[in-house]
N, C-alpha and C positions, 0 to 999 in steps of 0.2 A: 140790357140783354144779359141774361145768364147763361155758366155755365149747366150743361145738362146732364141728369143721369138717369139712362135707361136700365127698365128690369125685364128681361123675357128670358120664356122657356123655350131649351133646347131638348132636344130625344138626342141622347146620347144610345148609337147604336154598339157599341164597341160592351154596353152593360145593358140594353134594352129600358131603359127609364128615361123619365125628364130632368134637369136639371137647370135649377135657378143659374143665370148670366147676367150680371151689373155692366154698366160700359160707362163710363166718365168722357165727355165730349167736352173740351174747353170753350170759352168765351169766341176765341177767335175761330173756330173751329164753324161756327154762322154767320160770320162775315166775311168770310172768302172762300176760296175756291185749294188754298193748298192742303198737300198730304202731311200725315202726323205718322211720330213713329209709335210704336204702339209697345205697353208694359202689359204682359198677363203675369197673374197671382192666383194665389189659390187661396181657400178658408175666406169666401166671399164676403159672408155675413158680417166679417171684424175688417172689412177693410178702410169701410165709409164714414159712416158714423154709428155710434155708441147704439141706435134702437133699437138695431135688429140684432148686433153684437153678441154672439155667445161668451156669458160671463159680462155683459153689459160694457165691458171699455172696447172699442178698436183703434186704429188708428186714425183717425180723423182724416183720412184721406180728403174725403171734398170741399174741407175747409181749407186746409193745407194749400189744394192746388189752385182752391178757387183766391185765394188770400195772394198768392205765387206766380199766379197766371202762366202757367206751363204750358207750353204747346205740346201738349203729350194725348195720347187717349189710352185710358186704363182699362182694361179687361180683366174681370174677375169670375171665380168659377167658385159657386154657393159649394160648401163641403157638405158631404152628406153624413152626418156623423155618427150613423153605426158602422159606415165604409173606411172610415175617414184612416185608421191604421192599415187597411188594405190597399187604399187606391194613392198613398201617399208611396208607400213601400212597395218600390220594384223587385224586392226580394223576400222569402219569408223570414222572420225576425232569425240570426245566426247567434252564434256562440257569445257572443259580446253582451248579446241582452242579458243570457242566463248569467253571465258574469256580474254584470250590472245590476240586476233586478232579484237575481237568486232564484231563477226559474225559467224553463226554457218557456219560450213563446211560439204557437202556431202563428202570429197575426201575421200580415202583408201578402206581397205576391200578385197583388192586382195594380201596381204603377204601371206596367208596361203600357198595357190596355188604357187607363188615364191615358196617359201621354197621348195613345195614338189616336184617343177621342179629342185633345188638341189639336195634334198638327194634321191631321185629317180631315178632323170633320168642324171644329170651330173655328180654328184659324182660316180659312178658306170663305166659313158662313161671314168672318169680322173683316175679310179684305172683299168680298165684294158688296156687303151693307157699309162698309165707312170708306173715307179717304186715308187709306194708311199708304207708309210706307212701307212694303211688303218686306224689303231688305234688312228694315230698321227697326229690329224686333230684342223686346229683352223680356226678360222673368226672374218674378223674385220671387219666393216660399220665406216662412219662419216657422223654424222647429221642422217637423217632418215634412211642411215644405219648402224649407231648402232641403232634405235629402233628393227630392224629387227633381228640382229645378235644376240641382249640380247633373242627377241623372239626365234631365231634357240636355245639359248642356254638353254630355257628352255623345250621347246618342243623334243631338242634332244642331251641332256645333254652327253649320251655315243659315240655319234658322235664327235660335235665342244667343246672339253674338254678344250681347251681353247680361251677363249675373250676378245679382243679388242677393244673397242671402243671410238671414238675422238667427244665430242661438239654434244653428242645423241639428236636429235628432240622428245624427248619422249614426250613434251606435248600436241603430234598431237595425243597420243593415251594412256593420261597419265594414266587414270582409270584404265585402262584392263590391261594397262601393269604393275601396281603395284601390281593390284588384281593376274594375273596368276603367277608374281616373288614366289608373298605368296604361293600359291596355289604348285608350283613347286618342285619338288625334284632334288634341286643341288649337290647331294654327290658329284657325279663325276664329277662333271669341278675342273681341276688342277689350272686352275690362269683365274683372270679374273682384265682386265685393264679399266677404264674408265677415262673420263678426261674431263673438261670445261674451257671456257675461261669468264674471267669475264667484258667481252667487246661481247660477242655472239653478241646483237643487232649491234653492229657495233658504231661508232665513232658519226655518225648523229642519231642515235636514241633515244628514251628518255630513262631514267637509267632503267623504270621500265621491258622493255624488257629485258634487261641484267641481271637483279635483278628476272625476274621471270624464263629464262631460266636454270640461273646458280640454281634458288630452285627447280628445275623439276628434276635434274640431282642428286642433296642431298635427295629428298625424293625416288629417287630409288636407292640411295646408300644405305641408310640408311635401307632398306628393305634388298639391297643385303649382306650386311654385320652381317646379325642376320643368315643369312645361308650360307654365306662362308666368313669366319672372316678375310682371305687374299687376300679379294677385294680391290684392288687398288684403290683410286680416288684422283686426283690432279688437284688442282685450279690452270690455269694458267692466272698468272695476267699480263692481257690488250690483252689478247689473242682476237680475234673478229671471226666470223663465215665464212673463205676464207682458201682457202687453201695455202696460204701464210703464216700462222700459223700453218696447218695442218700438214704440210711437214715439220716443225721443230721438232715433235716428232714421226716422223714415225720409230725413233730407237725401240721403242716400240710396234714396229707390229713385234717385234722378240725375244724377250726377251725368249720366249719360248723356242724359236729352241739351242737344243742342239749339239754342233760340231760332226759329225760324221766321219770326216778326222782326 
């Protein structure tokens, strides 16, 4: 018996379109009758495997879990990628971009609306089609989605209790996203992961992009951890922003999940 992955289309009403949904069902997930906790992610097409992958690598997710035998069920949302800077970004791109980039940016401003086409309308569609655990919910993002994720995780703290996140583009919305961390009540998220590489800009870039992404990701550490003290953050040195780097710590999109066999 294998593990399964299903592909179907959702009408996401919150943007009037359809959109591609992946779902990972383990091995034991057909042999019995228990509930699983459930991981959603965003930038669907890079999460499985390399074929459908934009830029050809992802993280091998299905091999991973199928190799691992995790009792998890993984939920991913295909990105749409002329949106993909809007529906990532709760906010429109602030002062830090033009800093960063040398130009202000119109992009983002449609995360909220995301979000609420998850906890609305898909999360409800994935707890009455599977066996999940309703309570036992996490999400991870890389790059603009962990800005989004750290956002679900504060706007809906008793849902996504725990998060994940790889090489956060936070400085496409760094103001608002520091301001609403502050602003936030985290009691309830159980563990929360974050992580940079200290090569972000890449190999050809000048250090000061590498040097200002890896400080974007410390000053929303350093907010996260005045309100949950076992926030995770790990520097990984010469790590660059591909997922060639990505997929080397994707062990940590599970640390959560607890054995249920």
């Amino acid at each position: 018996m294998r593990a399964l992955l299903e592909k179907f289309s959702v009408h996401m009403n919150v943007f009037n379109q359809e959109r591609i949904i992946r779902v990972y069902l383990p091995v034991s997930y057909q042999e019995g009758e228990n509930n699983y906790p459930v991981l959603y992610m965003h930038d669907g097409q890079n999460v499985f495997d390399d074929s459908e992958a934009i830029g050809g690598v992802s993280l091998k997710l299905k091999s991973y879990l199928d190799k691992n035998e995790l009792d998890v069920i993984v939920v991913v949302i295909d990105q749409n990628s002329e949106e993909r800077f809007n529906e990532y970004s709760p906010w429109v791109d602030g002062e830090y971009v033009k800093k960063l980039l040398g130009q202000a940016s119109s992009l983002g401003g449609k995360g909220k609306q995301y979000m609420d086409f998850i906890v609305h309308e898909l999360k409800p569609l994935i707890d009455e089609k599977y066996r999940t655990k309703k309570d036992y919910t996490a999400m991870a993002g890389i790059s603009l989605g962990g800005l989004i994720t750290t956002y679900a995780a504060c706007k809906y703290p008793e849902i996504f209790k725990h998060i994940i996140i790889f090489s956060s583009a936070f400085y496409r919305n760094q103001e608002d996203i520091e301001n609403l961390i502050k602003e936030s009540d985290l009691s309830l998220i159980e563990s929360f992961y974050m992580d940079c590489g200290t090569r972000e800009g890449g190999e050809s870039e000048n250090d000061n992009i590498c040097r200002e992404f890896l400080t974007t990701n410390q000053r929303v550490y350093n907010i996260l951890r005045e309100k949950l003290p076992t926030t995770r953050f790990e520097i990984i040195k010469n790590a660059s922003h591909g997922y060639v780097y990505f997929k080397e710590r994707r062990a940590e999109l599970f640390t959560f999940v607890k054995k249920i066999r």
